[in-house]
C-alpha positions in Angstrom: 70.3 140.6 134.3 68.0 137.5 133.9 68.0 134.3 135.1 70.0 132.7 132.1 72.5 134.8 131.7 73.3 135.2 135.7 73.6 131.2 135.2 76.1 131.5 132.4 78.1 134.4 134.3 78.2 131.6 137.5 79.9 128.7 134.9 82.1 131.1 133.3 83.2 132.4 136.9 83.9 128.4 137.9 85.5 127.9 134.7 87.7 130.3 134.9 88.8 129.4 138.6 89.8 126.0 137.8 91.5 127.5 134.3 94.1 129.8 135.9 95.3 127.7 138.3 96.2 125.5 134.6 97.9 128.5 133.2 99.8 128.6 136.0 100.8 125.5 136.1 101.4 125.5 132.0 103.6 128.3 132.2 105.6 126.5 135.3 105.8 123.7 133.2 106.6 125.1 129.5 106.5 122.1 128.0 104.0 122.7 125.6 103.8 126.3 124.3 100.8 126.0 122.1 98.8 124.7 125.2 99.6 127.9 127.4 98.5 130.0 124.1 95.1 128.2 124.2 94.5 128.6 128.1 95.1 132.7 127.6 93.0 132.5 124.7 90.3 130.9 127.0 90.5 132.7 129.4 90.3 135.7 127.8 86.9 135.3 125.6 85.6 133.9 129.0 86.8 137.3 130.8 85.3 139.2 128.0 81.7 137.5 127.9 81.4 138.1 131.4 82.0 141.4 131.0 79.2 141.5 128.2 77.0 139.8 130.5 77.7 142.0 133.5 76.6 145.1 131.3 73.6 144.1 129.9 
């Protein structure tokens, strides 16, 4: 793994620690369902480009 994508895999990692705690909160709050939707969505292409990133 280079230098660039080790950086990327340490934002996604920090991105995705301040957006579960969100989620979280979204779905204890269900005001908004679209918003909850998104956050999952999120989360989950950031989830799956780490994994890309971890492989290569």
């Amino acid at each position: 793994m280079d230098k660039k994508a080790k950086k990327r895999l340490e934002v996604i990692n920090k991105k995705l620690q301040t957006l579960r705690p969100r989620l979280t909160g979204a779905k204890q709050q269900a005001d908004d369902m679209s918003e909850i939707a998104a956050l999952e969505k999120e989360i989950q292409d950031l989830e799956t480009e780490a994994a890309k990133l971890k492989e290569s």
